[in-house]
C-alpha positions in Angstrom: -45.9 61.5 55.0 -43.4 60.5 53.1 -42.5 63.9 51.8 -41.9 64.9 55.9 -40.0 62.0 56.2 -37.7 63.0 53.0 -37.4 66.1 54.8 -36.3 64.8 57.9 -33.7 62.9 56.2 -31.9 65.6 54.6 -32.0 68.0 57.6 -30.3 65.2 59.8 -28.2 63.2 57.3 -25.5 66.6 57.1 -25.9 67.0 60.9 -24.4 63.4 61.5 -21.9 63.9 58.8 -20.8 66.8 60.4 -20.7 65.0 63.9 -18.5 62.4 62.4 -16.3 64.6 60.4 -15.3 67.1 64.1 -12.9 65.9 66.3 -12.5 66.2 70.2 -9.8 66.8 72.1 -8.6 64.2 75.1 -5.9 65.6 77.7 -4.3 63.3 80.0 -1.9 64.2 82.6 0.6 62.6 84.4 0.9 64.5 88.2 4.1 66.4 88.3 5.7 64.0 85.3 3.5 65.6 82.2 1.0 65.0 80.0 -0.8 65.2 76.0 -3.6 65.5 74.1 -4.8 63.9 70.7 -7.5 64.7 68.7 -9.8 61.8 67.6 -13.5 61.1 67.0 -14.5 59.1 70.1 -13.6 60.0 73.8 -12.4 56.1 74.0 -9.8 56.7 71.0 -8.7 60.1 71.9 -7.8 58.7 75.7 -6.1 56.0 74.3 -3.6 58.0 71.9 -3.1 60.4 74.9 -2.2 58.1 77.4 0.2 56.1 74.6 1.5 59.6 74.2 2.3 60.7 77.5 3.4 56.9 78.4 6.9 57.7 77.5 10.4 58.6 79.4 9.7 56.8 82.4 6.1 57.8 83.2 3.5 54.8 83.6 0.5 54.5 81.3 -1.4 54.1 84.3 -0.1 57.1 85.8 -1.6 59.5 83.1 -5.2 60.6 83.8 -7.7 61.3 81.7 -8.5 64.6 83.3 -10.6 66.3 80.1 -12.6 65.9 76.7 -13.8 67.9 74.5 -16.4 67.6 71.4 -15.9 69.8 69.9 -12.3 71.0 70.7 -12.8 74.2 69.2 -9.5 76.1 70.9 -8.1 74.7 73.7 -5.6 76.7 76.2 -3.3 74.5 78.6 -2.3 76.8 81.6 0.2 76.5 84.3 -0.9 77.6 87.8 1.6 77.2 91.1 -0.7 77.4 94.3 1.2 79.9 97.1 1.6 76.5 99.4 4.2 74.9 96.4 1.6 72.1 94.7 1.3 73.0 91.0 -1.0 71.8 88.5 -2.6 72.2 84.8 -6.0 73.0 83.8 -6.9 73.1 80.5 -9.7 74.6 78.5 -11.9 73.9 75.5 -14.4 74.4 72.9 -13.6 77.8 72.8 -15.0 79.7 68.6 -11.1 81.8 68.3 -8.0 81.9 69.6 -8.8 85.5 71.4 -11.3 83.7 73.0 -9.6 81.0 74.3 -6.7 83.7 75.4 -9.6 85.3 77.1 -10.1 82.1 79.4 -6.9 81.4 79.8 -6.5 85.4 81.2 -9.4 84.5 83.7 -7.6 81.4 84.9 -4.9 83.3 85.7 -6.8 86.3 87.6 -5.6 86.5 91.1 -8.4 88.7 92.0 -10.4 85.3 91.6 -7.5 82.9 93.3 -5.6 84.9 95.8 -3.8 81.8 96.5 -2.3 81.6 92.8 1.5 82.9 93.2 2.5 81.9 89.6 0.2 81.2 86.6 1.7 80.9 82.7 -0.3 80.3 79.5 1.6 77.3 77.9 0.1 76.0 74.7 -2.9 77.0 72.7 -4.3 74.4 70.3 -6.5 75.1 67.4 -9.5 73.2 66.3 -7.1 70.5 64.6 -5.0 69.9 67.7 -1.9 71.9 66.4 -0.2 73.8 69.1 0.2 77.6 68.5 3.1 78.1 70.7 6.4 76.9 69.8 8.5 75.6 72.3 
């Protein structure tokens, strides 16, 4: 008995420390003002650096929404979309194992054949499992 329990130690003791040591990805956005994303541990801590971030130049901390979180952020694509009636938007995606995958999603976003109603769709940033963006600005 003990010998199982020994063995059930190991196999989960790496397992948590690798659930401690990976980091999620929270996006906030503030409607037609902007947004951010931070990288943290807990859904609770990543929200709160986002929203601190995106809190700045006018826009209210109460006006940035926690619209995402990942765990584990893997890649992340943010991606512009304009709807054929004016209203724009972000969506963002995560989790994704490479950055060709993620550029893969992002492509699929963007298929009109899927959103007919999509007159303008851009890939802006790609982030890579450690939050830094990929696309310079």
């Amino acid at each position: 008995m003990i010998r199982f329990l020994l063995t059930l130690l190991l196999i989960y003791l790496p397992s948590a420390a690798h659930a401690q040591a990976t980091k999620g990805i929270a996006i906030v956005q503030a409607p037609e003002q902007g947004g951010a994303v931070c990288m943290a541990s807990t859904p609770k801590e990543g929200f709160a650096c986002a929203i601190k971030k995106c809190a700045v130049n006018g826009v209210r901390a109460q006006d940035c929404i926690k619209t995402q979180w990942c765990h584990n952020a893997g890649w992340t694509v943010d991606v512009f979309l304009q709807h054929n009636e004016g209203v724009h938007w972000h969506e963002a995606s995560c989790g994704w194992t490479s950055k060709t995958a993620a550029e893969k999603a992002a492509a699929l976003i963007c298929d009109q054949k899927e959103r007919q109603y999509v007159v303008g769709c851009i890939l802006v940033q790609i982030y890579d499992p450690n939050g830094t963006p990929q696309i310079k600005n």
